[in-house]
C-alpha beads as a LAMMPS data file, in Angstrom:
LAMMPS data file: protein, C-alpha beads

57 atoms
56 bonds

1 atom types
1 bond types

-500.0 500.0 xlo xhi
-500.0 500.0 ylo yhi
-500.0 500.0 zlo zhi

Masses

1 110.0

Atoms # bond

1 1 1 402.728 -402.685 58.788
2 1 1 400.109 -399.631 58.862
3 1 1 397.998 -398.544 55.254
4 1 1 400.592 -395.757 55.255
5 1 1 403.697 -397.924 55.993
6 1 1 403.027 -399.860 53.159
7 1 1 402.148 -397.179 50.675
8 1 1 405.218 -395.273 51.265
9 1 1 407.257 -398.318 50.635
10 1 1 405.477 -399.279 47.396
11 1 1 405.950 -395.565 46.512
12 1 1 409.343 -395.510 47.225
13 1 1 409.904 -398.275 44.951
14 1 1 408.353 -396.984 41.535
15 1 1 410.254 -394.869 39.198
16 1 1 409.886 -390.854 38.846
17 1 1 407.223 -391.333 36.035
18 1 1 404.754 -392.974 38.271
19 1 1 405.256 -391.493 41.567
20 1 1 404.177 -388.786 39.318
21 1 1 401.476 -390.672 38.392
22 1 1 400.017 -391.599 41.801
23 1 1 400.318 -388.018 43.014
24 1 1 397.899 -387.081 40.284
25 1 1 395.597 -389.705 41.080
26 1 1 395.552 -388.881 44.730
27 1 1 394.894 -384.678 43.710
28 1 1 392.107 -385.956 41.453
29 1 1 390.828 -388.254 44.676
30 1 1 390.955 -385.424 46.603
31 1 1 389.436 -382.873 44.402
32 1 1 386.622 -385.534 43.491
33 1 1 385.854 -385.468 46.696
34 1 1 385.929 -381.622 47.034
35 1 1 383.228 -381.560 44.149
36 1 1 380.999 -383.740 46.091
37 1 1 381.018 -381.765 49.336
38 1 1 380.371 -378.599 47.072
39 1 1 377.717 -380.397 45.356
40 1 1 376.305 -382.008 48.619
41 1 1 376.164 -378.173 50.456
42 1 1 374.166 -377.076 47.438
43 1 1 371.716 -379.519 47.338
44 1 1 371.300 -378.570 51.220
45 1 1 371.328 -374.897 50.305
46 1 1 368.542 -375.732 48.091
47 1 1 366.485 -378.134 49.468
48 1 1 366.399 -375.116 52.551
49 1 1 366.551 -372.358 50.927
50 1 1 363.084 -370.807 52.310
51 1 1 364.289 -371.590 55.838
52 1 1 367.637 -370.336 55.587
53 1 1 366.298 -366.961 53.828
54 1 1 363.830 -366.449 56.897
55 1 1 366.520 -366.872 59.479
56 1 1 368.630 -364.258 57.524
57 1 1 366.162 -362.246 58.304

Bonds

1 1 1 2
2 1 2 3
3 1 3 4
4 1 4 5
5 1 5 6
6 1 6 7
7 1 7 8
8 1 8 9
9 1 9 10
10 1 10 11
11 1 11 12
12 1 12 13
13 1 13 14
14 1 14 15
15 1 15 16
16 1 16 17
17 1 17 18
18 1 18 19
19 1 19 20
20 1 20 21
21 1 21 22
22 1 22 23
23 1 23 24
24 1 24 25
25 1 25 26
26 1 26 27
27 1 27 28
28 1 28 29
29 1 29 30
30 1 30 31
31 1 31 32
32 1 32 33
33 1 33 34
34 1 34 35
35 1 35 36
36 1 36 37
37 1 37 38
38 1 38 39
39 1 39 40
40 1 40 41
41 1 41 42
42 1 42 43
43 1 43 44
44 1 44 45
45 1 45 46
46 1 46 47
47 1 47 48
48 1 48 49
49 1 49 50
50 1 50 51
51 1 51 52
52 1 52 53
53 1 53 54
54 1 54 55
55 1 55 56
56 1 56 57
């Protein structure tokens, strides 16, 4: 049984209430991880700022 076999059966299984539940933890998961790309490109942005003004040149 695959990672995603076994998570829809286990989802299938709970009640309403915390289906509702994991679908908010997996839309914070996924926005968590959002944040840290955003942060992540910044940091880049920063750390080359000089270089990346001169080739907009």
């Amino acid at each position: 049984m695959t990672l995603a076999e076994k998570l829809l059966k286990d989802f299938e299984q709970l009640t309403e209430e915390k289906k509702k539940e994991v679908i908010e933890f997996v839309e914070f998961i996924k926005s968590k991880e959002q944040r840290e790309i955003e942060t992540l490109m910044e940091t880049v942005i920063n750390e080359n700022r000089e270089a990346l003004e001169e080739l907009a040149k």
